[in-house]
PAKOLSE-18756 format. One line per 5 residues: number of its first residue (from 1); for each residue x, y, z of N, C-alpha, C. Coordinates in pm, 1 decimal. Layout:
NUM	X,Y,Z,X,Y,Z,X,Y,Z; ...
// end
This chain:
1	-9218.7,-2235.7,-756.4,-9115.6,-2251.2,-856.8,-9075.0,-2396.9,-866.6; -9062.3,-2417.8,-969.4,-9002.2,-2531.2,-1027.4,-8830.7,-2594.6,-990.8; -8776.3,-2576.6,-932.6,-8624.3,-2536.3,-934.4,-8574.3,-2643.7,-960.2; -8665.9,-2752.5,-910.6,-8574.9,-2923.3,-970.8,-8572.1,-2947.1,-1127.4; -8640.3,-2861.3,-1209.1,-8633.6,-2886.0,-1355.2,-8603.0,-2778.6,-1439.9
6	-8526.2,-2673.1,-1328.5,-8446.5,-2608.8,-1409.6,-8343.8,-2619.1,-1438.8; -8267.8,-2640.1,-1590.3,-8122.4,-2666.0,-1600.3,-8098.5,-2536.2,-1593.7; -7950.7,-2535.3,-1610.4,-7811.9,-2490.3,-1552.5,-7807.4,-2394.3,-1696.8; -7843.6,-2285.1,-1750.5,-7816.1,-2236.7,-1865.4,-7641.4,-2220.5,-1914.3; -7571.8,-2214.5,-1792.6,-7457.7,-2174.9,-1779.2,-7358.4,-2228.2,-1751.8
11	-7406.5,-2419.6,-1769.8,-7327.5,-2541.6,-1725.0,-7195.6,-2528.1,-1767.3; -7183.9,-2540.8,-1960.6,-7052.5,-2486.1,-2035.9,-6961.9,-2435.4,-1982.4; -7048.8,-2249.0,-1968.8,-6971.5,-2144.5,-1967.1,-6881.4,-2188.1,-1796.3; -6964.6,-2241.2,-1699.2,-6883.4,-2250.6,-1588.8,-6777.0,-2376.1,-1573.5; -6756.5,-2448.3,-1663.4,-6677.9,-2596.8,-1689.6,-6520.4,-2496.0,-1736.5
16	-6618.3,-2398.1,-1873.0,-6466.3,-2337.5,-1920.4,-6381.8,-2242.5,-1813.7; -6487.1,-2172.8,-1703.4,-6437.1,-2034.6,-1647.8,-6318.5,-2145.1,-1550.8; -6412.3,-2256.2,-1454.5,-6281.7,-2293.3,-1378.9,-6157.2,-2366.1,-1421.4; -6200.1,-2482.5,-1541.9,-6046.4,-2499.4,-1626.7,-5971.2,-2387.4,-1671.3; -6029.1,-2281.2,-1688.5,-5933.9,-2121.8,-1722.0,-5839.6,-2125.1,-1588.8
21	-5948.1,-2091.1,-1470.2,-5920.1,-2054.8,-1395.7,-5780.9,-2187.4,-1277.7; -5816.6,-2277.1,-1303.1,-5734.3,-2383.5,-1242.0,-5595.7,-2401.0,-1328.9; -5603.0,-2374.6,-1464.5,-5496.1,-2399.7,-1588.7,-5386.3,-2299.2,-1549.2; -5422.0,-2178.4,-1491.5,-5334.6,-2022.9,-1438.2,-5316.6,-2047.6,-1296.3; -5395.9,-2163.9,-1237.8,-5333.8,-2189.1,-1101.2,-5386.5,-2097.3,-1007.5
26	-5502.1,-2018.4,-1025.6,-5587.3,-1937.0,-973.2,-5566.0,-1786.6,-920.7; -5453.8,-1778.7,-1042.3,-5388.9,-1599.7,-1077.1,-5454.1,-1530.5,-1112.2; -5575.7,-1575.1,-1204.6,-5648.4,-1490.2,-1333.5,-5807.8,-1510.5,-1226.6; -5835.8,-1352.9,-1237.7,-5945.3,-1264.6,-1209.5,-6045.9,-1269.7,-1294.3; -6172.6,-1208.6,-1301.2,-6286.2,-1249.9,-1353.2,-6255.9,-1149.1,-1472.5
31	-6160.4,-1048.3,-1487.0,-6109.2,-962.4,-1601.2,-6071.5,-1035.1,-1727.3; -5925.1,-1120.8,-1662.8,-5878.5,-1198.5,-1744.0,-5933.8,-1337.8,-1819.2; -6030.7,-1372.5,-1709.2,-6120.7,-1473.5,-1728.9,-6187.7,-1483.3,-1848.7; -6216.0,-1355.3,-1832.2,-6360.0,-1309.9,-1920.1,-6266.6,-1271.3,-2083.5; -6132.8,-1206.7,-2094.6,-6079.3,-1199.7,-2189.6,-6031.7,-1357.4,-2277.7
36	-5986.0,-1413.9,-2194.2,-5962.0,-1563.9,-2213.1,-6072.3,-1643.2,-2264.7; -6207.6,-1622.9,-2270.8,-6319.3,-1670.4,-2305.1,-6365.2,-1590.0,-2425.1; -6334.8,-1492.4,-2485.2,-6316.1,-1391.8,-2563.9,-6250.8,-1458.3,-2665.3; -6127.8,-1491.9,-2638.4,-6043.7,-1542.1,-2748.9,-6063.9,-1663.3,-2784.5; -6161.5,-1786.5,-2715.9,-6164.6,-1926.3,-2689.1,-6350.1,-1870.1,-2772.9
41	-6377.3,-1745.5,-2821.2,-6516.0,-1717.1,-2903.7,-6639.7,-1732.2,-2798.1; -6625.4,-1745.0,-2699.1,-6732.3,-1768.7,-2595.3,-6798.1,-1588.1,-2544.9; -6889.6,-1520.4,-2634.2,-6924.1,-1421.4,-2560.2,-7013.4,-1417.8,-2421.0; -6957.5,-1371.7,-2328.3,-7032.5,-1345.7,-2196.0,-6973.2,-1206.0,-2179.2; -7060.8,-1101.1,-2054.5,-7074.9,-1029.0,-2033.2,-7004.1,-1042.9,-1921.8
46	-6896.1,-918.3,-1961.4,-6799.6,-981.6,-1765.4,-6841.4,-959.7,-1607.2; -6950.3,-886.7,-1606.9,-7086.3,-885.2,-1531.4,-7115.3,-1030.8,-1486.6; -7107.9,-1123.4,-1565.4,-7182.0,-1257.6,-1573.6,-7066.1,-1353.9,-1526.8; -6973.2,-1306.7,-1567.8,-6857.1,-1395.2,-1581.2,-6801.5,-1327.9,-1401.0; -6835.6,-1247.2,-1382.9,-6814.5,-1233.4,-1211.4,-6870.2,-1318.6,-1166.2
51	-7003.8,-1291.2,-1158.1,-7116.2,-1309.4,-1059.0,-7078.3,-1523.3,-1063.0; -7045.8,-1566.9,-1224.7,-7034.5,-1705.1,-1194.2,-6924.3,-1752.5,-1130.5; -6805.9,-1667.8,-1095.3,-6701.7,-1733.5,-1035.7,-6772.0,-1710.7,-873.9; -6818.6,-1612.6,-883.6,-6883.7,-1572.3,-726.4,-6968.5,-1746.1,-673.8; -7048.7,-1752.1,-757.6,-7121.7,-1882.0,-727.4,-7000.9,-2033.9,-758.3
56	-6919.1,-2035.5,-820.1,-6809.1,-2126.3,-806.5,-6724.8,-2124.5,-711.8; -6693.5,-1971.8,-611.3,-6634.3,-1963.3,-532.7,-6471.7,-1970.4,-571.7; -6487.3,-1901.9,-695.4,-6328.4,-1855.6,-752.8,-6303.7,-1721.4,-699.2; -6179.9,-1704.1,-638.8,-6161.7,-1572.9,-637.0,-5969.0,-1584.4,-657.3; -5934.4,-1489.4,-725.5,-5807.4,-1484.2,-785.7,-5712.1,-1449.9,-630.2
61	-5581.7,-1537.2,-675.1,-5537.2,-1464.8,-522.6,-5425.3,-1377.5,-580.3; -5400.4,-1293.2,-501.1,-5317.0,-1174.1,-535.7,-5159.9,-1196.1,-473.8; -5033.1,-1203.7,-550.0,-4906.4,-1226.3,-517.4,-4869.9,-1117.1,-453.5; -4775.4,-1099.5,-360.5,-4750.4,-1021.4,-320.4,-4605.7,-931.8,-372.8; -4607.4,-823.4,-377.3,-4471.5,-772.3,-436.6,-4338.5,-814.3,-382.6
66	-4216.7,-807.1,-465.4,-4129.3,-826.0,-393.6,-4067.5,-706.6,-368.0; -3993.1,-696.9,-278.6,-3901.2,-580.7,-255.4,-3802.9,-563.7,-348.3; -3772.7,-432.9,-453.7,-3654.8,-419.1,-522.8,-3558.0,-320.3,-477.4; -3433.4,-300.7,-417.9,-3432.2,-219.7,-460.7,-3262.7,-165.2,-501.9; -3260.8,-277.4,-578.0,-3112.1,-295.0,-648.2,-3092.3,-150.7,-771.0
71	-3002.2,-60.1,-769.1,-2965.3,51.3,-805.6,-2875.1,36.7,-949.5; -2792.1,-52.1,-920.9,-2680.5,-91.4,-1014.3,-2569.5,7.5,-992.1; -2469.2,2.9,-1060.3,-2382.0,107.4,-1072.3,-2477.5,245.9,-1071.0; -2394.3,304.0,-987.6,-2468.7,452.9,-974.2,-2404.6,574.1,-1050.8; -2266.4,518.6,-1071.7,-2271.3,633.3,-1155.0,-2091.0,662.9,-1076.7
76	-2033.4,735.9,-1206.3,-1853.1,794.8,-1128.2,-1869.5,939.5,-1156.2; -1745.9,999.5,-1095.6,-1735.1,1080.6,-1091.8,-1666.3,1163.6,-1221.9; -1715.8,1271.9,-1281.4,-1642.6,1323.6,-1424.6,-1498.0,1350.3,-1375.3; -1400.5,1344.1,-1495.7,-1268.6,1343.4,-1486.6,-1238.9,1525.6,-1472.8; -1137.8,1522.9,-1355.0,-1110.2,1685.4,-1374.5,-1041.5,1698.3,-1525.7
81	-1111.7,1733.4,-1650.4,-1031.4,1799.5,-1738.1,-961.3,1895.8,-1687.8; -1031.9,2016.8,-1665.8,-970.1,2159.6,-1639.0,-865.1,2181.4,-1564.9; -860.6,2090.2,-1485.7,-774.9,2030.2,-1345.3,-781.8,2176.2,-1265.3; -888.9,2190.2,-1182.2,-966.1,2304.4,-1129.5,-932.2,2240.4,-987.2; -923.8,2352.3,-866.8,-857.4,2285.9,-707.0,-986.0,2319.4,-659.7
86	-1102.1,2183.6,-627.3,-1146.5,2223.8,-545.0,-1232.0,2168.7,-428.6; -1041.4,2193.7,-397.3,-1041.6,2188.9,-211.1,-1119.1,2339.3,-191.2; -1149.1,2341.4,-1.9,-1180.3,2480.3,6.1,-1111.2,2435.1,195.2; -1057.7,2583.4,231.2,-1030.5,2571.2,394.7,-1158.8,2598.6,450.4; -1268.4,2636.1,453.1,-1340.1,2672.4,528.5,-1495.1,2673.4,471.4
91	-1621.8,2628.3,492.6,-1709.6,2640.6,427.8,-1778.8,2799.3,355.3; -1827.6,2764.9,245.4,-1883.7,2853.7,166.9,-1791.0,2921.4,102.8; -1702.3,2902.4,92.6,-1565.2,2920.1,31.7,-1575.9,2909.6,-151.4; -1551.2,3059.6,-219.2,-1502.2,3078.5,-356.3,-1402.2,3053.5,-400.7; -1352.2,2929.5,-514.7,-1195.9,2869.9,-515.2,-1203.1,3032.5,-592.8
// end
């Protein structure tokens, strides 16, 4: 094989994937990648558009969640309209 006089068919496409990929700060996956190149009219196969971040050695890093778990107001209690008693002396108790 020849390998010293083969060019790079894919020089372009890999110039655009890592400025994609460096521009997002290395958030965006070979999914988004590949959509982003979509809209920029560049068709590749996202098959292709893996395998070249694989050989660029892009791999998206994943944030981690934060913990939520703020409720807000939960809620009051309804007003006795009826003004109904109910206390009870003893459990299981019918007012």
């Amino acid at each position: 094989m020849q390998s010293s006089n083969i060019v790079d068919s894919y020089q372009d496409e890999k110039q655009l994937i890592e400025k994609i990929y460096h521009d997002h700060k290395g958030r965006y996956g070979y999914r988004r990648i590949h959509l982003e190149l979509r809209k920029q009219d560049v068709m590749l196969n996202h098959k292709t558009v893996q395998r070249l971040m694989k050989l660029l050695c892009l791999k998206s890093t994943v944030r981690p969640k934060r913990y939520r778990s703020y409720k807000g107001e939960v809620g009051t209690a309804a007003p006795n309209v009826l003004e109904r008693d109910f206390s009870a002396t003893k459990p299981d108790e019918n007012g």
